[in-house]
N, CA, C and O atoms as CSV, one atom per row, in Angstrom:
chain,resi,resn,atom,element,x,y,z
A,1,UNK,N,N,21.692,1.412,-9.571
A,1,UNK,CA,C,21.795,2.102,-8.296
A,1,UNK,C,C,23.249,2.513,-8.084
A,1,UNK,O,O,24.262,1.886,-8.396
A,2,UNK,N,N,23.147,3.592,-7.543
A,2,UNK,CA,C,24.911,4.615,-7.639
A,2,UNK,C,C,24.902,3.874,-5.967
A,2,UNK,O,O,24.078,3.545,-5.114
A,3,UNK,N,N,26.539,3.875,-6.199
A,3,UNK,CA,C,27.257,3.414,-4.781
A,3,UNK,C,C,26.639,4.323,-3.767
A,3,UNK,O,O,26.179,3.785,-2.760
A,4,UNK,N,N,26.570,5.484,-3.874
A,4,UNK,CA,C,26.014,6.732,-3.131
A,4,UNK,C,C,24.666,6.697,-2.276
A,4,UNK,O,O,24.329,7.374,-1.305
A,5,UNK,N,N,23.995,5.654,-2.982
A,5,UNK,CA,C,22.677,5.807,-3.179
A,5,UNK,C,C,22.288,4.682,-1.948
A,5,UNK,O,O,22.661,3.536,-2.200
A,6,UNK,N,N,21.632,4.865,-0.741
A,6,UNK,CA,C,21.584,3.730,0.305
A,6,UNK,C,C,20.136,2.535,-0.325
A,6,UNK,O,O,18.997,2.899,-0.615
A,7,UNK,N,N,20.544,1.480,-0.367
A,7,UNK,CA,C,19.439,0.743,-0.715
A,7,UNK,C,C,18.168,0.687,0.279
A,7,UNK,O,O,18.045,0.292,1.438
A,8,UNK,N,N,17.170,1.312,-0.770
A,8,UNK,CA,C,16.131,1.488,-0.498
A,8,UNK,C,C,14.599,0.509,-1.029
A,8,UNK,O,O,13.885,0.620,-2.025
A,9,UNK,N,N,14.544,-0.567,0.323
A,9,UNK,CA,C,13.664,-1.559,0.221
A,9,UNK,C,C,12.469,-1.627,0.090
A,9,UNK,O,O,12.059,-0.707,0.798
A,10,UNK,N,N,11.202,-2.354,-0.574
A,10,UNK,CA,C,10.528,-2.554,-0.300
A,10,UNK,C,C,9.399,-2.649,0.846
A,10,UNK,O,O,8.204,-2.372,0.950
A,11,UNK,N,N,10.441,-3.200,1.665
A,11,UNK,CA,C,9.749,-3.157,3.117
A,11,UNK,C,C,9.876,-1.594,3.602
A,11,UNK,O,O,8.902,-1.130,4.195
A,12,UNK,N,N,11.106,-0.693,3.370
A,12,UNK,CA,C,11.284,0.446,3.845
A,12,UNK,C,C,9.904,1.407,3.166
A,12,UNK,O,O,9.028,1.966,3.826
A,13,UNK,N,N,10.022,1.385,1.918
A,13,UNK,CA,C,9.287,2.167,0.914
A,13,UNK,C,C,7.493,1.599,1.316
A,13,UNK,O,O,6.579,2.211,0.764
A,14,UNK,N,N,7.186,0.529,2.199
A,14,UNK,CA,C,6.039,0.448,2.484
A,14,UNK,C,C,5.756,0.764,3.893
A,14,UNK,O,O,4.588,0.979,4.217
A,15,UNK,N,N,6.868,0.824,4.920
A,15,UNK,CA,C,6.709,1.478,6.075
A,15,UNK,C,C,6.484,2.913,5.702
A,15,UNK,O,O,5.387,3.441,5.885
A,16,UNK,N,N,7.580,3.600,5.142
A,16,UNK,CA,C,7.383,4.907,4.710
A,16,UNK,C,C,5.812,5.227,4.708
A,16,UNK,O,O,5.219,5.951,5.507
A,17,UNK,N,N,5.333,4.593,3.738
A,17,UNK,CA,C,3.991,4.407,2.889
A,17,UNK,C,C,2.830,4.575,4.329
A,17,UNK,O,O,1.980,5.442,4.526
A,18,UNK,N,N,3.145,3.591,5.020
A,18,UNK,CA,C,2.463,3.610,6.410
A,18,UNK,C,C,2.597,4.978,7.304
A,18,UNK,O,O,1.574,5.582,7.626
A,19,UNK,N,N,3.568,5.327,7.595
A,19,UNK,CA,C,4.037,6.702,7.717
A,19,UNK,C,C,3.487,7.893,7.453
A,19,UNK,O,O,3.212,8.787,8.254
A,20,UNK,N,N,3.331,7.863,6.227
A,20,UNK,CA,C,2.510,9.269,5.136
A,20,UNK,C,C,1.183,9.007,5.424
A,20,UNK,O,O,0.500,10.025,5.314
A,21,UNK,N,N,0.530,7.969,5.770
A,21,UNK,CA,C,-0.739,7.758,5.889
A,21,UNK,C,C,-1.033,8.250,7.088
A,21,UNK,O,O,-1.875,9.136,7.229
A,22,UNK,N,N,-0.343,7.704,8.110
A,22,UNK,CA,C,-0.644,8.515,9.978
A,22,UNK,C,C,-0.705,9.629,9.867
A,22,UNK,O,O,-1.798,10.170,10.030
A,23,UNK,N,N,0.830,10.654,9.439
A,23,UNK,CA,C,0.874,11.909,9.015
A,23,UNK,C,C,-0.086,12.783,8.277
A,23,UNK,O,O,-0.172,13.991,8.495
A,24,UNK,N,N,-0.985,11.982,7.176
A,24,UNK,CA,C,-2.072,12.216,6.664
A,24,UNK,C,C,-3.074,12.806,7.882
A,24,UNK,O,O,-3.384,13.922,8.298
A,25,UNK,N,N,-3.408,11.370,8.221
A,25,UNK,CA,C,-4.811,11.049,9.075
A,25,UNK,C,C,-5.082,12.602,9.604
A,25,UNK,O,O,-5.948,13.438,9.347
A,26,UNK,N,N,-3.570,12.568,10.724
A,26,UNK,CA,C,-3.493,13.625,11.828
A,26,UNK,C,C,-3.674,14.834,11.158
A,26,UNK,O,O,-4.117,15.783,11.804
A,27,UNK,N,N,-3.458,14.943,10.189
A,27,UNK,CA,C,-4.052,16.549,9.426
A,27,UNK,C,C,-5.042,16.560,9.165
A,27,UNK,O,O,-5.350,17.621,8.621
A,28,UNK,N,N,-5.984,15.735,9.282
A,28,UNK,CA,C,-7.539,15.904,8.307
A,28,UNK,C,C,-8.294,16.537,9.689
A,28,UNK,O,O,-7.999,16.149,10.819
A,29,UNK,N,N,-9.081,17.338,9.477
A,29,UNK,CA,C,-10.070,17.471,10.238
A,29,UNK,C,C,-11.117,16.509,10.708
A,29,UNK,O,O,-11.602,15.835,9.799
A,30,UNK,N,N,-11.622,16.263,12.022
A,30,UNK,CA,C,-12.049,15.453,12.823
A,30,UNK,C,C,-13.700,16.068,12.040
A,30,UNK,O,O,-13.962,17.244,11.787
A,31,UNK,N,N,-14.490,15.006,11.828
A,31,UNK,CA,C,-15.712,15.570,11.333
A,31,UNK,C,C,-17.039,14.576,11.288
A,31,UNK,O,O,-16.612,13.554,10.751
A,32,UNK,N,N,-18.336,14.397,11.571
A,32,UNK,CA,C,-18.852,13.520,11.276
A,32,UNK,C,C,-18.828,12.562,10.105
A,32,UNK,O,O,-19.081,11.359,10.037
A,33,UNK,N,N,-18.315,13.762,8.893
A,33,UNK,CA,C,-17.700,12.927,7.473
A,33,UNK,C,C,-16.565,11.874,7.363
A,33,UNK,O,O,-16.603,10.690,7.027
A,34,UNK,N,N,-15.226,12.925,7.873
A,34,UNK,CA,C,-13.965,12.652,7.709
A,34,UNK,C,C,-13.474,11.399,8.765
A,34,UNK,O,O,-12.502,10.646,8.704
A,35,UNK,N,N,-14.480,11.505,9.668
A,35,UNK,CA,C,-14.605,10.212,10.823
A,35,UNK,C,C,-13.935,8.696,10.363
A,35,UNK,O,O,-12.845,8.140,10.502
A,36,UNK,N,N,-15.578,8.292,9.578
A,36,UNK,CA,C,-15.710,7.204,8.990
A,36,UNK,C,C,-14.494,7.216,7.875
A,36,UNK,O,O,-14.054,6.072,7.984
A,37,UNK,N,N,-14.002,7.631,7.240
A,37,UNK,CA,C,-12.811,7.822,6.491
A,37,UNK,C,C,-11.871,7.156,6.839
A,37,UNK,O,O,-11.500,6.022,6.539
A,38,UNK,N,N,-11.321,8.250,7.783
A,38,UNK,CA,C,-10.010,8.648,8.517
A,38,UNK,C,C,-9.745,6.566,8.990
A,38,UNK,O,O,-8.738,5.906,8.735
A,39,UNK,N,N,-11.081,6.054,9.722
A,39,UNK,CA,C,-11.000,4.918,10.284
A,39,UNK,C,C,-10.497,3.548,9.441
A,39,UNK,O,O,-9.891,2.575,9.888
A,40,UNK,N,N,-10.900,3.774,8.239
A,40,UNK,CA,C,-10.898,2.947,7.048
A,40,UNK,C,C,-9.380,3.320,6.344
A,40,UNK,O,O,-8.848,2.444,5.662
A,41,UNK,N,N,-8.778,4.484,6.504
A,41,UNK,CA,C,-7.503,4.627,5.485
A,41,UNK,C,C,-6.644,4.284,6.666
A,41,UNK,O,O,-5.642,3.662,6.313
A,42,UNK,N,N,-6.720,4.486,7.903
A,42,UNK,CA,C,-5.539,4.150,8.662
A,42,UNK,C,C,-5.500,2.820,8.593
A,42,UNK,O,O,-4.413,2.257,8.722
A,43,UNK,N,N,-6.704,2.066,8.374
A,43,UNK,CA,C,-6.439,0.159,8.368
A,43,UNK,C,C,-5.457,-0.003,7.436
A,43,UNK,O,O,-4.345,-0.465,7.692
A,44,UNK,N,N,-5.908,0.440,6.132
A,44,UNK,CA,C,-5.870,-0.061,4.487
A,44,UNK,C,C,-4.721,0.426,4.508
A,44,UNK,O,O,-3.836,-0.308,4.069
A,45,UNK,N,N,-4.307,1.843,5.026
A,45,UNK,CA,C,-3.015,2.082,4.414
A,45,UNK,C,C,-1.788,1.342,5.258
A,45,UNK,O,O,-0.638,1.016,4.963
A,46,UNK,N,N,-2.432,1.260,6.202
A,46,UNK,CA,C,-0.975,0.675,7.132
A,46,UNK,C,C,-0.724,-0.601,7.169
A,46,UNK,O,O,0.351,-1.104,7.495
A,47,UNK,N,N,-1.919,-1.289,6.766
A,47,UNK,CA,C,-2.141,-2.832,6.302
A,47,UNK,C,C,-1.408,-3.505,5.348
A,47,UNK,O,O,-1.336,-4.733,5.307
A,48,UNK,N,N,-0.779,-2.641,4.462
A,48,UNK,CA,C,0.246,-2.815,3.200
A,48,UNK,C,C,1.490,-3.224,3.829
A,48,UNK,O,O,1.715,-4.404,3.561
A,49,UNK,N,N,2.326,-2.735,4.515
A,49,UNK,CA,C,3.660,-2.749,5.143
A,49,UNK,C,C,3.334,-3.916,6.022
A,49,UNK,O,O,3.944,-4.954,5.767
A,50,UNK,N,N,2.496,-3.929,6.992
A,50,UNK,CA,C,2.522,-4.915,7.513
A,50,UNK,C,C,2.147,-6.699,7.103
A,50,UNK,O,O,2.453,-7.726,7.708
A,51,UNK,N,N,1.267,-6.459,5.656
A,51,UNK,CA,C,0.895,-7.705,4.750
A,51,UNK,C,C,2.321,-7.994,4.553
A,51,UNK,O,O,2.797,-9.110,4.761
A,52,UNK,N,N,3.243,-6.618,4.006
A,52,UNK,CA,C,4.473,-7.360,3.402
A,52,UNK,C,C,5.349,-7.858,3.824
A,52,UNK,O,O,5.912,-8.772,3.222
A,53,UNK,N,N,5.852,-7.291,5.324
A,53,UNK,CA,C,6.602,-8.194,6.347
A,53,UNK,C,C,6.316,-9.427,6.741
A,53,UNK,O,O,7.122,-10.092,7.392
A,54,UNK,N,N,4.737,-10.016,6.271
A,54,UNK,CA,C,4.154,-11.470,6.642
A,54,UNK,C,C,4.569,-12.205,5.448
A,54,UNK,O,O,4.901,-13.387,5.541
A,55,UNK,N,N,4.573,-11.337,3.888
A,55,UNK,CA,C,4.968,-11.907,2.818
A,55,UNK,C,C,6.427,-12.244,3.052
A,55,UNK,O,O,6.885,-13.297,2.609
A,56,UNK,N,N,7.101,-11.471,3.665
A,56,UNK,CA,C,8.718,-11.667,3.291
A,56,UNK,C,C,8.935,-13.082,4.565
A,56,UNK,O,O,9.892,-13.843,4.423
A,57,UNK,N,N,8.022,-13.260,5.650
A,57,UNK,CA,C,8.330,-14.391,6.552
A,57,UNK,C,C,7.218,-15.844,6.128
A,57,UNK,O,O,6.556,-16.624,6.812
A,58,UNK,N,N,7.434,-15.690,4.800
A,58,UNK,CA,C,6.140,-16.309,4.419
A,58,UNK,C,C,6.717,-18.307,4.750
A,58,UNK,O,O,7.912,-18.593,4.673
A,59,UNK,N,N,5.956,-19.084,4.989
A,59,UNK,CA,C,6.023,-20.429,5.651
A,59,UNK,C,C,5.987,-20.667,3.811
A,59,UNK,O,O,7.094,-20.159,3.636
A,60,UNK,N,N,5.652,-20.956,2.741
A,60,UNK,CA,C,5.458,-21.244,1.390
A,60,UNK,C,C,5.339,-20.209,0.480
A,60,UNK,O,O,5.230,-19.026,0.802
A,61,UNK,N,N,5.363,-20.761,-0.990
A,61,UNK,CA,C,5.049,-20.151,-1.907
A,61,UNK,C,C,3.825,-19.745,-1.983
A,61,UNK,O,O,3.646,-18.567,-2.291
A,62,UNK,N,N,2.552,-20.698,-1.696
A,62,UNK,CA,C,1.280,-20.352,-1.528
A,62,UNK,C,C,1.601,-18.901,-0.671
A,62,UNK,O,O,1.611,-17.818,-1.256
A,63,UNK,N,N,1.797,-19.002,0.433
A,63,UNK,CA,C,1.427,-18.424,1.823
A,63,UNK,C,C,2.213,-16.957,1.179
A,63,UNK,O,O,1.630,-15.905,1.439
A,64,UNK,N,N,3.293,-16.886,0.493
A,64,UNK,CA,C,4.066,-15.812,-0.094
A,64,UNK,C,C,2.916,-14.827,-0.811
A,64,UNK,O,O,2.633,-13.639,-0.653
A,65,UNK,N,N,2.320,-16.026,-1.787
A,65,UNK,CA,C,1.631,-15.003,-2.550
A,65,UNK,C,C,0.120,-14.935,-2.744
A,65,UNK,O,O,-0.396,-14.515,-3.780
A,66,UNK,N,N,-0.599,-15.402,-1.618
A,66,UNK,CA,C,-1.645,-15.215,-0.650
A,66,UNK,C,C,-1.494,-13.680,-0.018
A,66,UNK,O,O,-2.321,-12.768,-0.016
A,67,UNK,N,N,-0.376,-13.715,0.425
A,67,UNK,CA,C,0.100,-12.053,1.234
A,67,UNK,C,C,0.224,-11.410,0.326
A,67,UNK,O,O,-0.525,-10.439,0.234
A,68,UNK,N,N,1.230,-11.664,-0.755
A,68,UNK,CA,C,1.358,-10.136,-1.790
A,68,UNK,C,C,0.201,-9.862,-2.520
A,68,UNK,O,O,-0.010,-8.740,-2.982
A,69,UNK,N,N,-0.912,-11.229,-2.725
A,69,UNK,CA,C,-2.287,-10.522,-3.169
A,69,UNK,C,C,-3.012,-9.464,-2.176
A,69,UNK,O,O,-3.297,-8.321,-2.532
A,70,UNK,N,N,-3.276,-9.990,-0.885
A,70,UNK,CA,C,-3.625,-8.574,0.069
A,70,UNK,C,C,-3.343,-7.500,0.221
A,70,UNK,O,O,-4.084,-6.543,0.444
A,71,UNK,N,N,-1.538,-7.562,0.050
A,71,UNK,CA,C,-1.015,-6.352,-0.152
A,71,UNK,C,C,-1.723,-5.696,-1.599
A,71,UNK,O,O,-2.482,-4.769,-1.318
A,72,UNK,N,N,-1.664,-5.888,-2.589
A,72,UNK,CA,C,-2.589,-5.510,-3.817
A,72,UNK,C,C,-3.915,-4.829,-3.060
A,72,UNK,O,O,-4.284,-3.656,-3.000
A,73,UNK,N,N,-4.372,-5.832,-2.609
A,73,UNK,CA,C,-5.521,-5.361,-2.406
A,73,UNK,C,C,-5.759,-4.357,-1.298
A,73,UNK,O,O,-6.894,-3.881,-1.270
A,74,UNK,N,N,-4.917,-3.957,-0.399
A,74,UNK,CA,C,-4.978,-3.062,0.404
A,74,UNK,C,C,-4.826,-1.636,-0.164
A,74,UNK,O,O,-5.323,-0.638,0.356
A,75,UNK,N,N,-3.859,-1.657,-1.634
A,75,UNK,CA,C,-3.438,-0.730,-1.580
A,75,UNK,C,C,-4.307,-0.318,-2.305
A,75,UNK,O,O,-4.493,0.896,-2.222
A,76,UNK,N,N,-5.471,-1.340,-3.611
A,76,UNK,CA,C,-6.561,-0.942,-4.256
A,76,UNK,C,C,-7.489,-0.050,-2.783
A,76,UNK,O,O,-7.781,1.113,-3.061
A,77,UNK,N,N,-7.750,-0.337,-1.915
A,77,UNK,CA,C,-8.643,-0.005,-1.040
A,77,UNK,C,C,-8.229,1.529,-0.186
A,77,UNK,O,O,-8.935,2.205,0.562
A,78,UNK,N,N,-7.333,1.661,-0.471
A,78,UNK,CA,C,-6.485,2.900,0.462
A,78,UNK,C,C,-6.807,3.677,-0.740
A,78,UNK,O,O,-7.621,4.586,-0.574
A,79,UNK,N,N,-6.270,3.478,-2.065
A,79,UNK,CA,C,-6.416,4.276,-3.285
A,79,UNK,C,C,-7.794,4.922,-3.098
A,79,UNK,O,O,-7.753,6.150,-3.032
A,80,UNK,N,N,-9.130,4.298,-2.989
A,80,UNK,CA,C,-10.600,4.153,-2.810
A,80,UNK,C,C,-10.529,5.552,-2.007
A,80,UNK,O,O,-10.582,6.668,-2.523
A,81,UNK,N,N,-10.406,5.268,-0.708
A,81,UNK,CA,C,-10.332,5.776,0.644
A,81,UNK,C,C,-9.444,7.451,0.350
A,81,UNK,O,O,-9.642,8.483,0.992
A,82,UNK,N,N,-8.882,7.339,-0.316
A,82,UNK,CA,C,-7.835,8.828,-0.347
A,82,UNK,C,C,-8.679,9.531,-1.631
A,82,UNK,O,O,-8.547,10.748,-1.761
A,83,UNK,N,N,-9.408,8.917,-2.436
A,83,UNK,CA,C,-10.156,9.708,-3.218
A,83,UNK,C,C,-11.324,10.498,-2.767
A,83,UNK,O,O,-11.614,11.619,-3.186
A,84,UNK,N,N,-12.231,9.542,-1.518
A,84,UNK,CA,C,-13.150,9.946,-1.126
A,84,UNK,C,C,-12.999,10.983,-0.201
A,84,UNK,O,O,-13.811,11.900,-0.083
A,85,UNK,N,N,-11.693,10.822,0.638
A,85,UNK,CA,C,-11.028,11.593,1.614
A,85,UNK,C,C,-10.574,13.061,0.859
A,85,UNK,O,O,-10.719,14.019,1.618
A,86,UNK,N,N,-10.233,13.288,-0.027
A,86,UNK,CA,C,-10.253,14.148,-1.182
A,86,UNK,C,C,-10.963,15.290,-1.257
A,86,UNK,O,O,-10.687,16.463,-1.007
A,87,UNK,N,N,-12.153,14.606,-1.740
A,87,UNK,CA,C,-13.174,15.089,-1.711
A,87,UNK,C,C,-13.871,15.589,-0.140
A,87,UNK,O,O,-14.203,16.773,-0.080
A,88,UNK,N,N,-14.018,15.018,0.682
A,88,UNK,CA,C,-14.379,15.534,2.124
A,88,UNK,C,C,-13.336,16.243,2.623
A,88,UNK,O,O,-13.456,16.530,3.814
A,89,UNK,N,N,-12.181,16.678,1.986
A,89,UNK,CA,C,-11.680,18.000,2.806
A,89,UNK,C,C,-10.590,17.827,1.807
A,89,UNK,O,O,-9.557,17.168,1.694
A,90,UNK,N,N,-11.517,19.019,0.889
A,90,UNK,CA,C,-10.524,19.620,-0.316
A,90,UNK,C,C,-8.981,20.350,-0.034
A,90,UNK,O,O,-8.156,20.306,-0.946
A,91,UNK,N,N,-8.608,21.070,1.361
A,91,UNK,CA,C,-7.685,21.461,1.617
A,91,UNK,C,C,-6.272,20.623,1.654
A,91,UNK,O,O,-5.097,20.925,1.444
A,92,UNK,N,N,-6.916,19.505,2.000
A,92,UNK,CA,C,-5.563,18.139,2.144
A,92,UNK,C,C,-5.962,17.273,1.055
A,92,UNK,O,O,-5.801,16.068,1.248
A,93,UNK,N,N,-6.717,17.850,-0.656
A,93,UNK,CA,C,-6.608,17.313,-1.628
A,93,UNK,C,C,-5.167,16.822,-2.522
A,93,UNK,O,O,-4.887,15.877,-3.260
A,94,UNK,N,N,-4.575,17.825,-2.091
A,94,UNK,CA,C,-2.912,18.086,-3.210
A,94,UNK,C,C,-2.174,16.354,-2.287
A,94,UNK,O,O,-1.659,15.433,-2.922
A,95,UNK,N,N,-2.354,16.374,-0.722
A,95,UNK,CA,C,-1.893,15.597,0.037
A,95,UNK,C,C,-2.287,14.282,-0.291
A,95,UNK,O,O,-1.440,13.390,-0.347
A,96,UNK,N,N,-3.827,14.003,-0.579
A,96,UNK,CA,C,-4.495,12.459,-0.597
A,96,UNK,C,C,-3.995,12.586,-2.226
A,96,UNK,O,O,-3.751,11.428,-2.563
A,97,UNK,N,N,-3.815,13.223,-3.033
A,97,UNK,CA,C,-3.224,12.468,-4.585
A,97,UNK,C,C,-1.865,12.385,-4.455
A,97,UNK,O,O,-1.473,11.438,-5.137
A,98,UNK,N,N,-0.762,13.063,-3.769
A,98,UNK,CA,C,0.616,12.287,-3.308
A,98,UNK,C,C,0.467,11.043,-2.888
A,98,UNK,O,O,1.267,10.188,-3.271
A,99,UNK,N,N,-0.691,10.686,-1.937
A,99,UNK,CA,C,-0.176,9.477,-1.391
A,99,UNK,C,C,-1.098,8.201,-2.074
A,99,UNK,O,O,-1.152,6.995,-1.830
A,100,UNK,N,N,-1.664,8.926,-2.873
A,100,UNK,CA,C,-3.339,7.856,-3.941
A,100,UNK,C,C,-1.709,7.548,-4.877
A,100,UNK,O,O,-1.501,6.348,-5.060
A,101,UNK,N,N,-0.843,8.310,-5.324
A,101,UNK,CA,C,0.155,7.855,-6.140
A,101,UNK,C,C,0.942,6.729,-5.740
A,101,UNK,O,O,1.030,5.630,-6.286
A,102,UNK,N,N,1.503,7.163,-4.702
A,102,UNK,CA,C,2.047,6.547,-3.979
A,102,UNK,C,C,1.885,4.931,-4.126
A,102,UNK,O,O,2.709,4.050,-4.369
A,103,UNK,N,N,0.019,4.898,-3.794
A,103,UNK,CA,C,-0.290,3.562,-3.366
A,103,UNK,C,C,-0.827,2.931,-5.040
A,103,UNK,O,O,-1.279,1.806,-5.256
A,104,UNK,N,N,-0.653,3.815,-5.855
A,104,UNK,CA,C,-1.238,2.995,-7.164
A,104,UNK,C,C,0.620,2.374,-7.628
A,104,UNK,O,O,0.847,1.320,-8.222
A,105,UNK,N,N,1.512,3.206,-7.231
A,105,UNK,CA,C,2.400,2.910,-7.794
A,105,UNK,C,C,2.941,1.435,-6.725
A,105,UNK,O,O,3.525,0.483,-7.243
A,106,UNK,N,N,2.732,1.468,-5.740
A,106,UNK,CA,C,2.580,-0.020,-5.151
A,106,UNK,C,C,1.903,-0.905,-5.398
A,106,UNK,O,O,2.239,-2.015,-4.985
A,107,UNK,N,N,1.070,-0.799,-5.928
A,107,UNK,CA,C,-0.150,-1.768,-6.625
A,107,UNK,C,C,0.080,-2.132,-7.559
A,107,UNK,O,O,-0.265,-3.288,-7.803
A,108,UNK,N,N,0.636,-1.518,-8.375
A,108,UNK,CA,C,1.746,-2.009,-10.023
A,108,UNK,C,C,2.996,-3.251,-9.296
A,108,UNK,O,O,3.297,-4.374,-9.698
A,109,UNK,N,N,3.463,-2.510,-8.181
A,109,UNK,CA,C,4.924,-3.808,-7.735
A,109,UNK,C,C,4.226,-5.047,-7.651
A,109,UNK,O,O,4.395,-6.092,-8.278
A,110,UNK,N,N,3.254,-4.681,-6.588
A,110,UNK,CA,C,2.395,-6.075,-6.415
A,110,UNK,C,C,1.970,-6.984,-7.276
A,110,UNK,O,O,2.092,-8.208,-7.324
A,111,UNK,N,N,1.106,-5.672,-8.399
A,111,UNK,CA,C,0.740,-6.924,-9.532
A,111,UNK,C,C,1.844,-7.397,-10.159
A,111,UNK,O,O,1.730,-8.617,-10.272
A,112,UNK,N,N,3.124,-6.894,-10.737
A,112,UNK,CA,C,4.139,-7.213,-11.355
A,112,UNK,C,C,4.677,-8.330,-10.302
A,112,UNK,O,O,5.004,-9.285,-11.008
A,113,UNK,N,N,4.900,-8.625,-9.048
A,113,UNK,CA,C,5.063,-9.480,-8.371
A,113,UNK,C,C,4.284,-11.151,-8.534
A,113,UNK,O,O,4.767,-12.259,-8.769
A,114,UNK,N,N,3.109,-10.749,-8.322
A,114,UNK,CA,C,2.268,-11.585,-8.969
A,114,UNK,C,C,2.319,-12.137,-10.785
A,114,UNK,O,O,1.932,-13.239,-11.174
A,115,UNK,N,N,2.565,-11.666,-11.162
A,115,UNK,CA,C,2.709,-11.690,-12.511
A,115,UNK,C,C,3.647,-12.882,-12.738
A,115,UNK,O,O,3.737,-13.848,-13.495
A,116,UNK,N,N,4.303,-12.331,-11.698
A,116,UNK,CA,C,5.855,-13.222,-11.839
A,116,UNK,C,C,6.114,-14.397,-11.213
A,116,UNK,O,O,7.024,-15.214,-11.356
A,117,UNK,N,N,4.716,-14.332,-10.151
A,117,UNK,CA,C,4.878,-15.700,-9.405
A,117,UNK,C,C,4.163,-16.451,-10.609
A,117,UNK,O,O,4.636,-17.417,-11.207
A,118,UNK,N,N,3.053,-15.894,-10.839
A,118,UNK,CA,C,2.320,-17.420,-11.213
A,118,UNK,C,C,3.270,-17.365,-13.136
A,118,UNK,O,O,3.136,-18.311,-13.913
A,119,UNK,N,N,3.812,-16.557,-13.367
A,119,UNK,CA,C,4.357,-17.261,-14.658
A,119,UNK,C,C,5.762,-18.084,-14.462
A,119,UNK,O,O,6.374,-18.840,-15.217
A,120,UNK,N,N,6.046,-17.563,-12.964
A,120,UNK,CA,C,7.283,-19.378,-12.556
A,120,UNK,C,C,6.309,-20.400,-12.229
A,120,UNK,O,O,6.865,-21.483,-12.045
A,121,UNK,N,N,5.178,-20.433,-12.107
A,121,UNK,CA,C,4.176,-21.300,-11.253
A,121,UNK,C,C,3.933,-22.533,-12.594
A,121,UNK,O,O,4.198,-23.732,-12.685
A,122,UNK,N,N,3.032,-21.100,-13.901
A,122,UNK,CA,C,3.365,-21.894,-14.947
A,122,UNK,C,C,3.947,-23.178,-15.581
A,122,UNK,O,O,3.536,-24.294,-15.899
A,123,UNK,N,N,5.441,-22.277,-15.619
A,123,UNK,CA,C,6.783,-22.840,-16.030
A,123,UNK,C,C,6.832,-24.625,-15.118
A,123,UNK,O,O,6.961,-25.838,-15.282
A,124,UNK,N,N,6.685,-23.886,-14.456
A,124,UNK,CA,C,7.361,-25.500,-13.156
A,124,UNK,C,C,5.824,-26.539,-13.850
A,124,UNK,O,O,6.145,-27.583,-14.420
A,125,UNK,N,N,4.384,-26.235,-13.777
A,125,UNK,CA,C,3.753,-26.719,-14.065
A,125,UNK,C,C,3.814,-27.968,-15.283
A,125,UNK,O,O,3.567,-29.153,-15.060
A,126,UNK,N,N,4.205,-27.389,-16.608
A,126,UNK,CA,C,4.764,-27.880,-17.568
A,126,UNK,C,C,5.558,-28.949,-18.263
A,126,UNK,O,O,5.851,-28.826,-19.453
């Protein structure tokens, strides 16, 4: 990271994340389809940022990575949700695969997070 460059967090990069998703929502057309959607990606997507601020105040290690699994799993579920959303209003297609990226490429931190807990978990085990 260049001196230049303002550090850019986790927690920031998943508010953001939360962000693009509202901004989303509010563009989709209101529809008997896009309804049921719209209701399900605003949970899932905004559910990520806020799992991770519970991860970062986490009471244990359990309790740490109890949260960063949800976070995983929110962002598997938003991924879901922006495909189907996709498809029910092809115009804000180019939009739901920016932010389907977005959330797969958070889903990699997570698992790599995980990865890393339980192979110190391992270690200490031993």
């Amino acid at each position: 990271m260049t001196e230049t460059k303002s550090k850019y967090t986790l927690e920031d990069r998943t508010m953001k994340f939360s962000e693009e998703i509202i901004d989303l929502v509010r563009k989709i057309k209101k529809d008997i389809v896009t309804m049921p959607l719209l209701n399900q990606i605003i949970r899932s997507g905004t559910s990520v940022g806020a799992n991770y601020c519970e991860a970062n105040g986490a009471s244990s290690k359990k309790d740490f990575k109890n949260k960063i699994y949800i976070c995983k799993k929110e962002c598997k579920e938003t991924k879901y949700w922006l495909q189907l959303l996709a498809k029910a209003s092809p115009e804000n297609a180019e939009l739901c695969r920016t932010n389907w990226q977005e959330a797969h490429e958070l889903t990699m931190i997570f698992s790599k997070i995980i990865i890393t807990i339980e192979g110190r978990n391992k270690e200490i085990k031993i």
